[in-house]
C-alpha positions as a printed NumPy array, in Angstrom:
array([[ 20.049,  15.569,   8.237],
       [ 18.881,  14.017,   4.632],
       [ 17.58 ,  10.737,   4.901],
       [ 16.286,   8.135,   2.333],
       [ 13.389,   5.698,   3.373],
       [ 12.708,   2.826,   1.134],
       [  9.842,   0.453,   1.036],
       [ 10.62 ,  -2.909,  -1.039],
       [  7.024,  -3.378,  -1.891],
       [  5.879,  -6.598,  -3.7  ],
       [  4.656,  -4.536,  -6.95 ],
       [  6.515,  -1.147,  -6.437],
       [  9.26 ,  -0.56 ,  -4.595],
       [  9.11 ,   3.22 ,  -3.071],
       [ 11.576,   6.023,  -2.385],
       [ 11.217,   9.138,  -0.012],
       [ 14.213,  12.058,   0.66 ],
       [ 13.816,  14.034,   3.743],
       [ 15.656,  16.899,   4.89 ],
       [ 15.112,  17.384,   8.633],
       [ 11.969,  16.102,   8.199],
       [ 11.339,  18.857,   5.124],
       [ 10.11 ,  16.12 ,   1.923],
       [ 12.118,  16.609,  -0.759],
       [ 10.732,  13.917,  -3.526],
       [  9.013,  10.793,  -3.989],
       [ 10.041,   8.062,  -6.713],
       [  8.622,   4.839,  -7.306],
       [  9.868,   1.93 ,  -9.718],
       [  8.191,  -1.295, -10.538],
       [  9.985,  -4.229,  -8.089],
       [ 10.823,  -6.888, -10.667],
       [ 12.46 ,  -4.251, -13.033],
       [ 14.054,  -2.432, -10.218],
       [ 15.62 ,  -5.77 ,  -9.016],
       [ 16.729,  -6.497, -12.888],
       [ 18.316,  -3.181, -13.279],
       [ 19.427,  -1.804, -10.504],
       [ 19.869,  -4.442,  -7.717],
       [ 22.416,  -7.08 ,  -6.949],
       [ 23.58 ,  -9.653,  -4.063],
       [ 27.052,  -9.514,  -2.195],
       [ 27.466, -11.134,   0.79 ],
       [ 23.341, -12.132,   1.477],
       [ 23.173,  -8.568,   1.183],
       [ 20.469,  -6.479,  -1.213],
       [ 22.907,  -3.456,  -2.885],
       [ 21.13 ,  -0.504,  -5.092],
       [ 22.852,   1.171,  -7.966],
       [ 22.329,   4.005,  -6.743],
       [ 24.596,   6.363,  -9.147],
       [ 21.868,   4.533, -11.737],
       [ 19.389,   4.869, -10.205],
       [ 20.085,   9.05 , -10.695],
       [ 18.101,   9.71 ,  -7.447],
       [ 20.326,  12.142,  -5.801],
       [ 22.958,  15.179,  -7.221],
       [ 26.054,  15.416,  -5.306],
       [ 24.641,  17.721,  -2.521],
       [ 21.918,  15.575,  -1.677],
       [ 23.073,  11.916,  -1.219],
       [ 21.673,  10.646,   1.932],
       [ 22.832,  10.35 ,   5.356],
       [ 21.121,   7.591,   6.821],
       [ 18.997,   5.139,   5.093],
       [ 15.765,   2.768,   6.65 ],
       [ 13.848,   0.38 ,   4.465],
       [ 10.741,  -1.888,   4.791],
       [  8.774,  -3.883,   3.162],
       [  7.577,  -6.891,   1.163],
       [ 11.336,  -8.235,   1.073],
       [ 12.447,  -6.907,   4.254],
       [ 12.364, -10.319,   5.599],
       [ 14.311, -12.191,   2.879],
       [ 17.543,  -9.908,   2.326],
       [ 18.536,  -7.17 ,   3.771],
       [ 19.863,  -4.039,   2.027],
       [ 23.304,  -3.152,   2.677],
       [ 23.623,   0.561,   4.981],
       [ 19.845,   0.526,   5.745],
       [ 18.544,  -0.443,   9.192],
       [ 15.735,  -2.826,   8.387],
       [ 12.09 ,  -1.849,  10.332],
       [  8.777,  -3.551,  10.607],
       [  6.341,  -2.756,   7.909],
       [  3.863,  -1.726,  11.065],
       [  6.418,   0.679,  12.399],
       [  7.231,   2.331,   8.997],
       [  3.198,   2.951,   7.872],
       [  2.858,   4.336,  11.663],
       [  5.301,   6.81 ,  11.24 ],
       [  4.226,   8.048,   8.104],
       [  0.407,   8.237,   8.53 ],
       [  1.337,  10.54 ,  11.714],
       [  3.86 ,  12.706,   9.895],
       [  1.434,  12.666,   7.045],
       [ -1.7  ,  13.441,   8.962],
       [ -0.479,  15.38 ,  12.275],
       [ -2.921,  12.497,  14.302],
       [ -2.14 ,  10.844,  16.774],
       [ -5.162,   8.359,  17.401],
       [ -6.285,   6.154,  14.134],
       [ -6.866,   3.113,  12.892],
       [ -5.034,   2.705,   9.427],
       [ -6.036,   0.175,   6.731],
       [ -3.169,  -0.172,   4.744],
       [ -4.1  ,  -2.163,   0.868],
       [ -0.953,  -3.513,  -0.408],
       [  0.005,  -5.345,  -3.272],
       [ -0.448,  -8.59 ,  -1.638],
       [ -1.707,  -7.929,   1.258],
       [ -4.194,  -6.252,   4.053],
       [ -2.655,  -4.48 ,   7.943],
       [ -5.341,  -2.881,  10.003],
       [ -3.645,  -0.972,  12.669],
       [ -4.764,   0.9  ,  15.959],
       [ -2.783,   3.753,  17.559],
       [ -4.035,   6.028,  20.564],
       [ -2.133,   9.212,  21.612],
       [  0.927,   8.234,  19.12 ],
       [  1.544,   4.432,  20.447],
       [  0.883,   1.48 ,  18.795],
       [ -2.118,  -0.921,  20.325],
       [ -3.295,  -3.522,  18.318],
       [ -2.598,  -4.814,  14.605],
       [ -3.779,  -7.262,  12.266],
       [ -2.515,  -8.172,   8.618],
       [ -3.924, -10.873,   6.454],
       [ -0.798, -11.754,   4.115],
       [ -1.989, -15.512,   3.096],
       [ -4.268, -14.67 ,   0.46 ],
       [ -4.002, -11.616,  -1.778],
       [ -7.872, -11.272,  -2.219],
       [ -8.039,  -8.548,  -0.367],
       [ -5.479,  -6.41 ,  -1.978],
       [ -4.363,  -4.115,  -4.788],
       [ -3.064,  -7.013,  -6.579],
       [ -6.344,  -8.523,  -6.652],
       [ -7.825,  -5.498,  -8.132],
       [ -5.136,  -5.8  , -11.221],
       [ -5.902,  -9.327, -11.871],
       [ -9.884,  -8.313, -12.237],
       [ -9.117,  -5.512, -13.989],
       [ -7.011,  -7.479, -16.969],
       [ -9.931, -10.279, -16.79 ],
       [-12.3  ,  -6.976, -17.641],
       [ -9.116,  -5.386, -20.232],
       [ -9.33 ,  -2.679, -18.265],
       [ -6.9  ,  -0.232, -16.351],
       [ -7.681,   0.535, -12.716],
       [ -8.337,   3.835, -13.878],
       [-11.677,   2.803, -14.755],
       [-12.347,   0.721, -12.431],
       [-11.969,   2.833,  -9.646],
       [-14.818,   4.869, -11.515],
       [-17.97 ,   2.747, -10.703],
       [-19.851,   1.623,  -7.192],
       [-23.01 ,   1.584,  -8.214],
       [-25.397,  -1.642,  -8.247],
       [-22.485,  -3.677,  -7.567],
       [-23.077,  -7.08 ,  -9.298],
       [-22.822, -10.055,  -6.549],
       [-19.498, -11.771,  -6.344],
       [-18.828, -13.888,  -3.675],
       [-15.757, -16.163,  -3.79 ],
       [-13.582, -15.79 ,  -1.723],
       [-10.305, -16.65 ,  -3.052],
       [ -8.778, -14.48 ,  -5.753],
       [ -8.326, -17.455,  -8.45 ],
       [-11.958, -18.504,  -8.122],
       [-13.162, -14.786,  -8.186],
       [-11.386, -14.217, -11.535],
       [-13.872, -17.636, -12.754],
       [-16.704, -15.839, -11.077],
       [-16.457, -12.496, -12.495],
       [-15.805, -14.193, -16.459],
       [-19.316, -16.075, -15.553],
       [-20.898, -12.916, -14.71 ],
       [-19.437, -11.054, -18.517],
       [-21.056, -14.157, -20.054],
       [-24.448, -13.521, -18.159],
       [-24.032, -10.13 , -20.18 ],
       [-23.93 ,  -7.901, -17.243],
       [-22.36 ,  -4.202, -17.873],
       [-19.138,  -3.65 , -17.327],
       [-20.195,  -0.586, -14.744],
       [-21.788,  -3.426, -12.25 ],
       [-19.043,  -5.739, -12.825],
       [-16.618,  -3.062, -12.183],
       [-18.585,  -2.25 ,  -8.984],
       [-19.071,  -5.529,  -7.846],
       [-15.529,  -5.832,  -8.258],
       [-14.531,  -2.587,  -5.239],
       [-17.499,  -4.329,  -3.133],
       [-15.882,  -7.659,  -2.842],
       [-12.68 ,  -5.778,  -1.531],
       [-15.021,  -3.968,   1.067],
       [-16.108,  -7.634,   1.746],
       [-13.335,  -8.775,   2.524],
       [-11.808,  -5.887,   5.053],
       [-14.568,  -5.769,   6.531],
       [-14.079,  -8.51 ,   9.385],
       [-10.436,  -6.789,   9.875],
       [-12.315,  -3.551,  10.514],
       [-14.425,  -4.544,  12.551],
       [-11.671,  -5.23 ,  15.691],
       [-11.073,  -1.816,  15.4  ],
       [-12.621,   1.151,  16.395],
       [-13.357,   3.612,  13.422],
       [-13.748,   7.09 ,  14.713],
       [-10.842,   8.283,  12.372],
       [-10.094,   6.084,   9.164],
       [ -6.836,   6.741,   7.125],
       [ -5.989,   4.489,   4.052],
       [ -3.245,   3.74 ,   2.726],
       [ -1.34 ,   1.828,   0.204],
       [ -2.278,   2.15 ,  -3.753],
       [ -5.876,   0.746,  -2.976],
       [ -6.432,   4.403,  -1.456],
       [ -6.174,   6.143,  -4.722],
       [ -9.92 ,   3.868,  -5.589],
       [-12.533,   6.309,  -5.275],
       [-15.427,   3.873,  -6.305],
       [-13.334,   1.964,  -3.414],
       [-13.512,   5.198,  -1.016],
       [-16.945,   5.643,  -1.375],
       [-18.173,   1.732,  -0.796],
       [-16.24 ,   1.837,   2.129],
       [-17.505,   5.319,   3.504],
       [-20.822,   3.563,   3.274],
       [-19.623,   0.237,   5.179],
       [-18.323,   2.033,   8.396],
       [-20.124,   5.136,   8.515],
       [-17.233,   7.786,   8.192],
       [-14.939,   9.261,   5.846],
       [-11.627,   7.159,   4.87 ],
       [ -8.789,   9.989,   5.222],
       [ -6.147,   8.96 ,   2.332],
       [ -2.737,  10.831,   3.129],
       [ -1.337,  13.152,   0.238],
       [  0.871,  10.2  ,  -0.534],
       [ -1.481,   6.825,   0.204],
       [  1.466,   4.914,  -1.386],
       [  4.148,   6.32 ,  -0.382],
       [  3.223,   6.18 ,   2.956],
       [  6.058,   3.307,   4.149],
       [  8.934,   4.961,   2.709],
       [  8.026,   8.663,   4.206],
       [  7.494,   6.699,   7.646],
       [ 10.897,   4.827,   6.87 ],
       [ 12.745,   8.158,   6.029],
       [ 11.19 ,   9.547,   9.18 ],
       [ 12.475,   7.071,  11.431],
       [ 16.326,   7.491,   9.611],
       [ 16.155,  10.996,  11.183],
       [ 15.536,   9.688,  14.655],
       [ 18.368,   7.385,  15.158]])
């Protein structure tokens, strides 16, 4: 059976195409283009261009759809069954991984889920979606404050410069205080991936830690991988596809109904 999973993420919105579970290709768009070009509203429904979208050939359109996300909660897409976020990054970290006991940290673009499963079952879960301190779009704001592309400043973790407010706004004041103090932009840049490891920190901590995976497009931060290797005392384990991770769990799922 070919299935499409979809995550409507709030800064990318994610494709996956399974065949029988076989993954067949990943595509990603950026949301508020994606909505301009190739979505519309009929009914209180979300519909996709699809033919526009030139995802598929003839022999490969999809079956069964499932979609999650950052607007799964506002519209719903028209032929999708609509899943929790949770279920979705569950699904895909275990097709991903082959585990079935974790804890997953999952960085969005605006926000933070810690999530516990034992022997393939869901036990526990926390997400912090009320401030987006602690996730990737945080990291883009500081980056354009330090003109910048998260390229580089996944690059640096060493002696991080101190940065300590907590709320995204004020950090971006804090951080242009510390370029006036003249610091380098290697500390500031690590200072930067520290204050994220500050801030996931008390979600962690709920949770046991004996295997890590991370997900979302925070995982592909190595300066971030390595601060928080240090913080909890193993090895993150990013997935082959950290950000793809929803719509792989999504296009799972569509082969299970």
């Amino acid at each position: 059976m070919r299935t499409l999973g979809i995550d409507l993420g709030s800064r990318k919105v994610k494709f996956a195409a399974m065949d029988n579970e076989k993954l067949l290709w990943l595509r990603e768009f950026d949301t508020i283009s994606f909505y301009r070009r190739y979505g519309g509203l009929r009914d209180g429904a979300l519909t996709i261009d699809f033919p526009a979208l030139d995802l598929f050939d003839r022999k490969e359109e999809a079956e069964t759809m499932v979609v999650t996300g950052y607007g799964r909660n506002t519209i719903n897409l028209a032929g999708a069954r609509v899943i929790p976020e949770i279920q979705a990054h569950v699904a895909g970290a275990r097709f991903q991984t082959g585990l079935e006991t974790f804890t997953l940290l999952d960085l969005g673009g605006q926000d933070t889920k810690v999530t516990r499963v034992e022997n393939g079952i869901l036990q526990d879960f926390l997400m912090n979606d009320k401030c987006a301190a602690s996730s990737g779009r945080y990291l883009e704001n500081m980056a354009q404050v330090l003109e910048i592309d998260l390229d580089e400043l996944s690059r640096h973790s060493e002696n991080p410069v101190p940065l300590d407010a907590t709320c995204g706004i004020f950090g971006e004041s804090e951080l242009i205080g510390k370029i006036v103090e003249g610091y380098p932009l290697s500390e500031l840049c690590a200072g930067i991936n520290q204050t994220l490891i500050k801030r996931v920190m008390p979600m962690l901590r709920r949770f046991p830690r004996d295997t890590l995976l991370v997900t979302g497009g925070v995982a592909r931060n190595q300066a971030f991988l390595h601060l928080l290797h240090q913080a909890v005392g193993c090895a993150p384990l990013p997935p082959e596809h950290p950000q793809h991770n929803g719509a792989i769990g999504c296009a799972v799922l569509a082969g299970r109904e």
